[in-house]
N, C-alpha and C positions, 0 to 999 in steps of 0.2 A: 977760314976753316974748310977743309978738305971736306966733301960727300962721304956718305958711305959708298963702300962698293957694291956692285949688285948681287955676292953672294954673304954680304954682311949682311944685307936688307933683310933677303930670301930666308935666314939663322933670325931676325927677330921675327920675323911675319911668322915661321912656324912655332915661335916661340910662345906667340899670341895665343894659337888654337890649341881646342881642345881634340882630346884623340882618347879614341874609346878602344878598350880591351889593352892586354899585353902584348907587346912588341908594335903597334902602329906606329906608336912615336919613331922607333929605330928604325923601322920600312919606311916609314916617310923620309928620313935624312937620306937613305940611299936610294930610293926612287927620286924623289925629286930636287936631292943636293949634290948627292951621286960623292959622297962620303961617308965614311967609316964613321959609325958610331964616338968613335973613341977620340977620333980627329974634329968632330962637331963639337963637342963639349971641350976642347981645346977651343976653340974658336970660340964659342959663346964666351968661355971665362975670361979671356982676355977683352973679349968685346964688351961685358959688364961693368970695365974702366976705362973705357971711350966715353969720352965725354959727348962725343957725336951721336954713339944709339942712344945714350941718357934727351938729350937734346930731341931725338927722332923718337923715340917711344919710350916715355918717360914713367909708364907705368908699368910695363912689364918689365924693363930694369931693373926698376924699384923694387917690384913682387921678387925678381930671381938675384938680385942682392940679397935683400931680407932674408931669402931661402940659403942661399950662400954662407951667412953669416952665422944662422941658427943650425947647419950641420956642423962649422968649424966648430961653434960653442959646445959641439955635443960630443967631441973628440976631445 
């Protein structure tokens, strides 16, 4: 099985922390992923079916599944 890459790493490590007030979360993708709001959560959703971040960090996957699954249920 293939690594992740270093800006899939970089998408769960910020995925991890916490971020205080509105818009930090969205200034941090673009300060320090240096992408588009709307291009990161592309990227995160399909990287929540890699079986490699599941593997790599198994509990934040887990938490933004869950979370995934309970907006589609509310639609």
């Amino acid at each position: 099985m293939d690594d992740l890459t270093p800006r899939e790493l970089a998408i769960l490590a910020l995925e991890g922390r916490g971020f205080a007030g509105p818009g930090a979360k969205e200034r941090a993708i673009r300060e320090q992923l240096g992408l588009a709001p709307v291009r990161y959560y592309q990227l995160l959703n399909a990287l929540l079916d890699d079986p490699r971040a599941l593997a790599h960090a198994p509990v934040t996957v887990n938490r933004l599944r869950r979370v995934r699954e309970s907006r589609r249920a509310e639609r």
